[in-house]
N, C-alpha and C positions, 0 to 999 in steps of 0.2 A: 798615429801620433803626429801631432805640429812640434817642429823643432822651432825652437826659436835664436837666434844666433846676433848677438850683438858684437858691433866690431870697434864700440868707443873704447880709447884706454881711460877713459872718466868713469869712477866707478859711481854709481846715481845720478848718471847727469842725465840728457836731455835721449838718447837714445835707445839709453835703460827703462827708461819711463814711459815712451811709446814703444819699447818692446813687451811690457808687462800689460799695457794696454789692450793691445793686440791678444795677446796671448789669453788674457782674461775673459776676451770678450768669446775667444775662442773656445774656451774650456766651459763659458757659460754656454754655448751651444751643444755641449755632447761631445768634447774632444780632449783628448789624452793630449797635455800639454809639456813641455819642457826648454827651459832656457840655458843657453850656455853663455856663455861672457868669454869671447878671446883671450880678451887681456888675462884671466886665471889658466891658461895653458900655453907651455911654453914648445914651439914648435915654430919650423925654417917656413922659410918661403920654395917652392921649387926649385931643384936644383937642374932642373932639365936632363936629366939621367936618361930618361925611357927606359927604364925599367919596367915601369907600369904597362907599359904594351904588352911584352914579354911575359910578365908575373900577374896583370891582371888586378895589382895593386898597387899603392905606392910602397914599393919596399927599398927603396935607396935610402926615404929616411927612416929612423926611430924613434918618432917624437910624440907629442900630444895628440899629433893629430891621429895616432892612431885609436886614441879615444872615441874622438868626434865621427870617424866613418861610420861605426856601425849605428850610430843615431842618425845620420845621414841616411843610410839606406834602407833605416825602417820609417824614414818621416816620410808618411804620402805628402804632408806640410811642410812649408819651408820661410821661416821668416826672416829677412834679412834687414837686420837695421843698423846704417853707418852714418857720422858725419862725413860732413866733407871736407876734407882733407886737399887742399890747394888744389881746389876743381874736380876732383876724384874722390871716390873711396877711400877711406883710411888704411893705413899699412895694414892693420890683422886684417881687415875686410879682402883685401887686396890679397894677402898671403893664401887666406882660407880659400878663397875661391881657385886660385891658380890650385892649386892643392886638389882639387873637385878633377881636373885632369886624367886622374889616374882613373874615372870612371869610363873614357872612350876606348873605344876598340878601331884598329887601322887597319886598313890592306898592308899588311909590310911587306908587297911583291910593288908595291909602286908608292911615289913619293911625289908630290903632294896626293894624295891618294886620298877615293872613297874609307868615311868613318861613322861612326854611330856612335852610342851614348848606351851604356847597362841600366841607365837610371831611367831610360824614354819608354816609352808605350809605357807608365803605369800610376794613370791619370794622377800623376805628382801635381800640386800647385803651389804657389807661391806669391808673397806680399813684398813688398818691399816700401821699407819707410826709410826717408835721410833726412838729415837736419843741416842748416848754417847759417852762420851769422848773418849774414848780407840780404838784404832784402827782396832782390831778382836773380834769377838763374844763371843770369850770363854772370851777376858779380861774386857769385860765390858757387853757388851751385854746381856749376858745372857740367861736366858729364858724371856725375856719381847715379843716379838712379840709371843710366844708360850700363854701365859699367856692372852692374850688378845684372841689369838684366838681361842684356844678351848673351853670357855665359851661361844663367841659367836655362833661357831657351834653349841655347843650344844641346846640355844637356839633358832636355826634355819636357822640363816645368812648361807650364803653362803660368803665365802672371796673372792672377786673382785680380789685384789691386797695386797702386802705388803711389804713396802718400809724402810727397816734398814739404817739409816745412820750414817756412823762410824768417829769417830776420826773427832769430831764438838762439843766443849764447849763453847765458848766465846758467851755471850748473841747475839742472831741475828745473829751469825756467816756462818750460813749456809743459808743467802742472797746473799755471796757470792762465792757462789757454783751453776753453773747456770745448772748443771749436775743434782745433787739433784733433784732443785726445779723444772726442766723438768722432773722427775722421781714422785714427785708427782705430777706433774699437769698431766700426764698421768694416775694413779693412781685413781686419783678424777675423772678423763671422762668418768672410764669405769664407773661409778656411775649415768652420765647423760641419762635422757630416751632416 
């Protein structure tokens, strides 16, 4: 399965649109597809408990996210698409990923110590698309595509693709960009088996 995970609070806007993109182009290749939208689950950001060392899960909270794990750990796919949000990732983007934590395992006889990832060795891949208003990376962009993706390597993905697109605000705007949306339906293929 490709999960697909959007992190705009805009519902139809511009992230939603190359995530269905993506996703389409995916399920046109052979692939069990599914979208979630943050903004419809209501769940914390980490509360740095470490629990999840201990319990192997995130069990300090009780929230939405408990939804989203088990889709998480069956997606070999993983599509992540956020605005950018004052140089970064958006809040849900931001929350969900810190959230992904609970998948590492530590030496807890030493600190900073050797750790892994439950999610690594198990050729997981990954796309990643952002959106902003500004026309160059340094004036809006930021670090959101970096943001997204060294979390995920780290916990094992390998990045497929990753698709910036620049200088597109207006809700749905970037429907009419047929460049773009050819750039993630490309994007999302390389995700299909």
């Amino acid at each position: 399965m490709i999960l697909g995970v959007s992190g705009s609070p805009r519902k139809g806007g511009n992230c939603d649109v190359m995530l269905r993109t993506a996703l389409e182009a995916a399920e046109s290749g052979g692939a069990e597809v599914r979208a979630v939208y943050l903004r419809d689950y209501a769940f914390s950001s980490c509360i740095g408990c470490e629990r999840c060392r201990r319990d192997k899960a995130c069990s300090g909270l009780l929230d939405g996210m408990q939804l989203l794990y088990p889709l998480v750990e069956r997606a070999k796919g993983l599509i992540l698409a956020s605005p950018a949000h004052h140089y970064n990732v958006s809040a849900l983007m931001k929350a969900f990923i810190d959230r992904l934590y609970c998948y590492y395992d530590f030496d807890q006889r030493k600190r900073p110590g050797p750790w892994s990832s439950r999610l690594a060795d198990q050729d997981r891949r990954a796309v990643l698309l952002g959106v902003c208003e500004q026309r160059t990376k340094e004036d809006g962009m930021g670090f959101t595509m970096e943001a997204m993706q060294l979390p995920l390597e780290a916990l094992g993905y390998a990045i497929a693709a990753r698709e910036a697109l620049l200088g597109v605000f207006a809700k749905g705007a970037v429907k009419a960009d047929a460049d773009a949306l050819a750039r993630c339906a490309r994007a999302g293929a390389l995700l299909a088996p």
